[in-house]
C-alpha positions as CSV (number, residue, x, y, z in Angstrom):
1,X,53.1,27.4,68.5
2,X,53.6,23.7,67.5
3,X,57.7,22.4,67.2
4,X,59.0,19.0,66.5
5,X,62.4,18.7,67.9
6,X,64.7,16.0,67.1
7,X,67.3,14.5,68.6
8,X,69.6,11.2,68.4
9,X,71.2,11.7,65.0
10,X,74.8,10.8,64.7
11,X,77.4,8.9,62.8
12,X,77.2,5.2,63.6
13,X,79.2,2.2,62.1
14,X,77.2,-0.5,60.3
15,X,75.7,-2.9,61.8
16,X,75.6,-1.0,64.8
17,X,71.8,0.9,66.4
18,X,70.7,4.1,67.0
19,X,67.4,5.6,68.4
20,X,66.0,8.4,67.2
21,X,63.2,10.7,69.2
22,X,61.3,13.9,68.6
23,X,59.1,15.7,71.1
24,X,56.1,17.6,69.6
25,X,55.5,20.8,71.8
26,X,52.9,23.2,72.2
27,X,49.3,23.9,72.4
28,X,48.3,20.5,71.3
29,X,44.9,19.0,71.4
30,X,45.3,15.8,69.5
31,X,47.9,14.1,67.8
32,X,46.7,11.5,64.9
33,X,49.7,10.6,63.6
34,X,53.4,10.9,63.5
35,X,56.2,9.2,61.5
36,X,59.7,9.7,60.3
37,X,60.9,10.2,56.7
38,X,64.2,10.5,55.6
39,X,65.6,12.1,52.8
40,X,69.4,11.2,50.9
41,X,71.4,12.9,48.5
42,X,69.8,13.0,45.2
43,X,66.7,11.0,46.2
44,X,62.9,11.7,47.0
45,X,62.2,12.3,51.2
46,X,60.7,8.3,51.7
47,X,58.4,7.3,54.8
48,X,60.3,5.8,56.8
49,X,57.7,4.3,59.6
50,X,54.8,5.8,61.4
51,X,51.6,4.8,63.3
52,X,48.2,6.5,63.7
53,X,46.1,7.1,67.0
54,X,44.3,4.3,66.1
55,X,47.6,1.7,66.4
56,X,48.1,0.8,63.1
57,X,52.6,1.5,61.8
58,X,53.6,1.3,58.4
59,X,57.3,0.6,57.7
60,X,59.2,0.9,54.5
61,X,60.3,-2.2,52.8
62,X,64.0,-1.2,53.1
63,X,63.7,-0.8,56.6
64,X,60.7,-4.0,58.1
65,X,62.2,-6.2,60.8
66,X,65.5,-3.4,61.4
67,X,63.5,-0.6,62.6
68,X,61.0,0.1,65.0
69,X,58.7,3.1,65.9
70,X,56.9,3.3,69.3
71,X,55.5,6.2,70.9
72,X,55.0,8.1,74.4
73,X,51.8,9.4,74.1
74,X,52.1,11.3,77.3
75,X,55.0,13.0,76.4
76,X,54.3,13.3,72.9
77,X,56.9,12.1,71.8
78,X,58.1,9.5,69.3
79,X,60.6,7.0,68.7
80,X,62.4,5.2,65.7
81,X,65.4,2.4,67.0
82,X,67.1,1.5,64.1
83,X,69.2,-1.9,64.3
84,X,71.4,-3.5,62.1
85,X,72.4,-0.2,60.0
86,X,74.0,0.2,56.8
87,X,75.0,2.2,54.6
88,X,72.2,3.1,52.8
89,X,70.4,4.3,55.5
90,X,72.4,7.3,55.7
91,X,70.0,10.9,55.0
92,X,68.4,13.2,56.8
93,X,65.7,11.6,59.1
94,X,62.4,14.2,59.6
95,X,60.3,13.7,62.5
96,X,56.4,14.3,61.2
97,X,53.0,14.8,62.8
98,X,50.1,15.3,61.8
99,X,48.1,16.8,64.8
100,X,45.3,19.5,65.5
101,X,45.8,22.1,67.6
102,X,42.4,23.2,69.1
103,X,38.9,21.0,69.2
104,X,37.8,22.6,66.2
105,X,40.7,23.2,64.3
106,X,41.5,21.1,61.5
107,X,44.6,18.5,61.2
108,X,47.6,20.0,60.1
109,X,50.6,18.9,59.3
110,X,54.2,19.6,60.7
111,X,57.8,18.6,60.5
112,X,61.0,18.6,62.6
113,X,64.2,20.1,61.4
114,X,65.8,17.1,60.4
115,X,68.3,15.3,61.9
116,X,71.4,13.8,59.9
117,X,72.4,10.2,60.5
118,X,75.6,8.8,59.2
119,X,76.1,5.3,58.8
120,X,80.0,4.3,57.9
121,X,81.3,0.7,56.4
């Protein structure tokens, strides 16, 4: 059993930070990826920023030079701090990996639960 669990979601005020983590768990062999997307009323679920085993991150436009994702590879877990928020930031932030579970499984891919983050003017 593989679970993503999230945690950090909250109502901020604009302008002000907040850091998001999620833990993957579980019989894990190797993690390639893992990212956050986040999803607002009435709108598409966007990538949000992730990274890949080899280094590389990939931020959304909206979000370059305010957030930032870093990782704990020995606790498997990842991070997104997100400074200077407004509020259009506010949805439904979804902790993603894509990992395999055994040597010679296949990657699969998995999400958290979602965590809600509320930014107020």
């Amino acid at each position: 059993q593989v679970q993503l669990v999230e945690s950090g979601g909250g109502l901020v005020q604009a302008g002000g930070s907040l850091r998001l983590s999620c833990a993957a768990s579980g019989n894990i062999f190797r993690i390639n990826a893992m990212g956050w997307y986040r999803q607002a009323p009435g709108k598409q679920r966007e990538l949000v920023a992730s990274f890949s085993s080899g280094g590389s991150t990939n931020y959304a436009d909206s979000v370059k030079g305010r957030f930032t994702i870093s990782g704990d590879n020995a606790k498997n877990t990842v991070y997104l701090q997100m400074n200077s928020l407004n509020v259009e930031d506010t949805a439904v932030y979804y902790c993603n990996a894509v990992l395999r579970v055994r040597v010679w499984s296949s990657f699969s891919e998995y999400w958290g639960q979602g965590t809600q983050v509320t930014v107020s003017s």
